[in-house]
C-alpha positions as CSV (number, residue, x, y, z in Angstrom):
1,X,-1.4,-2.1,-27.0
2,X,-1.6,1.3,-28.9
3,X,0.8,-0.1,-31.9
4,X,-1.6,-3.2,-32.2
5,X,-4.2,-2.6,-34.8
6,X,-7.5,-2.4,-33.3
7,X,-9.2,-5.2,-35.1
8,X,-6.6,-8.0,-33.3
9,X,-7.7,-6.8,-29.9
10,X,-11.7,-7.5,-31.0
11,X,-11.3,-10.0,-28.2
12,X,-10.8,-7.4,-25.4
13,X,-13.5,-4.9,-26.9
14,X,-16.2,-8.2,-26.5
15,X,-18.8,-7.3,-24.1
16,X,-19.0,-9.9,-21.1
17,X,-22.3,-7.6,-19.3
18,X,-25.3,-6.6,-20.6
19,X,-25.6,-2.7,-22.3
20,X,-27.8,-1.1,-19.3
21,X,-28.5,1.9,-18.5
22,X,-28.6,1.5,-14.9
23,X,-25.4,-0.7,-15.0
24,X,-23.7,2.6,-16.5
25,X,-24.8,5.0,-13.8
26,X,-23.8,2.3,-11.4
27,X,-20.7,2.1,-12.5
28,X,-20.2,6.2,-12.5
29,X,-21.7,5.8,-8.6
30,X,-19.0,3.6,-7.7
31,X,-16.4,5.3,-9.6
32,X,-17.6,8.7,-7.6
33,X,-17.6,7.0,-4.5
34,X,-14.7,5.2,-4.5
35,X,-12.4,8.2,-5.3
36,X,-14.5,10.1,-2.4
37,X,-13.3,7.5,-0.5
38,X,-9.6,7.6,-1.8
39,X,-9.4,11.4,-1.6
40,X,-10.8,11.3,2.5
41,X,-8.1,8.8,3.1
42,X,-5.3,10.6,1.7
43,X,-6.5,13.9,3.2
44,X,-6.7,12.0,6.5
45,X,-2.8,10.4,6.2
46,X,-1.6,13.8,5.6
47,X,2.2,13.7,6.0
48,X,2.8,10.5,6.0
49,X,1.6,9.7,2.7
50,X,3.9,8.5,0.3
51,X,3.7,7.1,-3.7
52,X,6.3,4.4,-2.7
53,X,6.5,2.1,0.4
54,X,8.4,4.1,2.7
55,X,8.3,5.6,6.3
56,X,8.2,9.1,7.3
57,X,10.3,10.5,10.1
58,X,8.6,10.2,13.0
59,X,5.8,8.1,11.2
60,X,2.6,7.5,13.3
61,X,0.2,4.4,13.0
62,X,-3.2,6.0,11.6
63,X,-6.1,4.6,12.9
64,X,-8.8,6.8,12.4
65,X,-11.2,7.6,10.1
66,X,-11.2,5.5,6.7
67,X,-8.3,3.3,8.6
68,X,-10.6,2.6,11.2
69,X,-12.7,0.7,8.4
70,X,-10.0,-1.1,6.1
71,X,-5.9,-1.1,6.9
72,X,-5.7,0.4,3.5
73,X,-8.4,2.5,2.3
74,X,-6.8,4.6,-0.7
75,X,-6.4,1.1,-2.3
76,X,-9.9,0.2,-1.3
77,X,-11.5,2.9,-2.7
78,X,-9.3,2.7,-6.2
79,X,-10.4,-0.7,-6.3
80,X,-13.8,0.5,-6.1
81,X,-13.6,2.8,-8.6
82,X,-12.2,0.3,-10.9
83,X,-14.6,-2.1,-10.3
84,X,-17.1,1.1,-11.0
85,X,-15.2,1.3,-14.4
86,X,-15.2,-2.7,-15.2
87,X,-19.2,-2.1,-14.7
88,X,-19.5,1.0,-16.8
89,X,-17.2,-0.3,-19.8
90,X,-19.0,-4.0,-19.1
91,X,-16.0,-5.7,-21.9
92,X,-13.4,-8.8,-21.5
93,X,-10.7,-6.0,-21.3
94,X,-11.6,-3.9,-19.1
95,X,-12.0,-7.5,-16.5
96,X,-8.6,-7.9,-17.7
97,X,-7.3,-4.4,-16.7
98,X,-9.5,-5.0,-13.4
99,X,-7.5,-8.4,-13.2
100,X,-4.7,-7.0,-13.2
101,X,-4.5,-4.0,-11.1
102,X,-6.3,-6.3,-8.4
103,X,-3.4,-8.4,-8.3
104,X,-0.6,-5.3,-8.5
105,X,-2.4,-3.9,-5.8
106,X,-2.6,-6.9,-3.8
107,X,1.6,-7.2,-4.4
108,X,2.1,-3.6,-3.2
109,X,-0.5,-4.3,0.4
110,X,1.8,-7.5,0.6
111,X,5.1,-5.1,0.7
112,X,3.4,-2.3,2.8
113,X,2.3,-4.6,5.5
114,X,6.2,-6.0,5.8
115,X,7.6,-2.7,6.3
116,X,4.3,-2.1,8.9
117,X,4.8,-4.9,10.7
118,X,9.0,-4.2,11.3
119,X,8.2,-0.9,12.4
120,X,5.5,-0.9,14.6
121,X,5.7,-4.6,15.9
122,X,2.9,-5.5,17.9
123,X,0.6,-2.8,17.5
124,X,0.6,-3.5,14.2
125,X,-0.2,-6.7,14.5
126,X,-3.1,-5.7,16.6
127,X,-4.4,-4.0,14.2
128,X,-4.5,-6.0,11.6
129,X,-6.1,-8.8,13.9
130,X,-9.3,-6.1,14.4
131,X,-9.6,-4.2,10.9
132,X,-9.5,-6.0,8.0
133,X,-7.0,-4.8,5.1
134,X,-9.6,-3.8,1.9
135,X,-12.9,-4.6,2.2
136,X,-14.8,-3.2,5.0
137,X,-16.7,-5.7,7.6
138,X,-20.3,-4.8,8.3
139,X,-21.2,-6.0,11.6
140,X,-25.1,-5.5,13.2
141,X,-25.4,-3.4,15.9
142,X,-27.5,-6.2,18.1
């Protein structure tokens, strides 16, 4: 996309939300508080995590902290930043790049779980039967 001239990708630069202030700062919010949330989760994996999908030796099922809220909280809290940045940037392309890295991160949960799943078995399936895998359940304390 950076050999095309600009004035063929008008489309993508088209505006699909209102230009708001608030929508802005909402969007930096989210971006903030998603990597917050991305940075705990990584801090909290520690050794075991890794830029591709791979086991450690001697890899432990994590279930604490962020992963006792989601299965896969670095993706959830990209996502949210992303979804911070679709808000702020408010255009056709940027809900096209949002799209996008949606479904690639969707792919990569789908590869992550197989390898999860072979190597831990049961547990594993446990888990995934009491936290969901991206977006956090909010249950009432009653």
């Amino acid at each position: 996309m950076l050999l095309v001239p600009s004035h063929r990708l008008a489309l993508l630069l088209r505006p699909i939300l209102p230009h708001n202030t608030w929508i802005g700062w909402l969007g930096a919010a989210l971006v903030a508080g998603g990597l917050c949330f991305t940075g705990w989760a990584r801090i909290h994996l520690g050794r075991y995590w890794s830029g591709i999908v791979a086991l450690k030796a001697e890899h432990a099922l994590i279930r604490s902290g962020p992963y006792a809220l989601v299965r896969h909280p670095i993706y959830t809290g990209l996502l949210l930043a992303l979804a911070g940045t679709l808000l702020a940037r408010g255009t056709l392309g940027a809900l096209l790049g949002f799209s996008l890295l949606v479904l690639g991160v969707l792919l990569k949960i789908r590869q992550e779980e197989q390898l999860l799943v072979g190597h831990f078995g049961a547990a594993y399936r446990d888990y995934q039967a009491l936290v969901p895998a991206v977006v956090p359940r909010f249950r009432s304390s009653s």
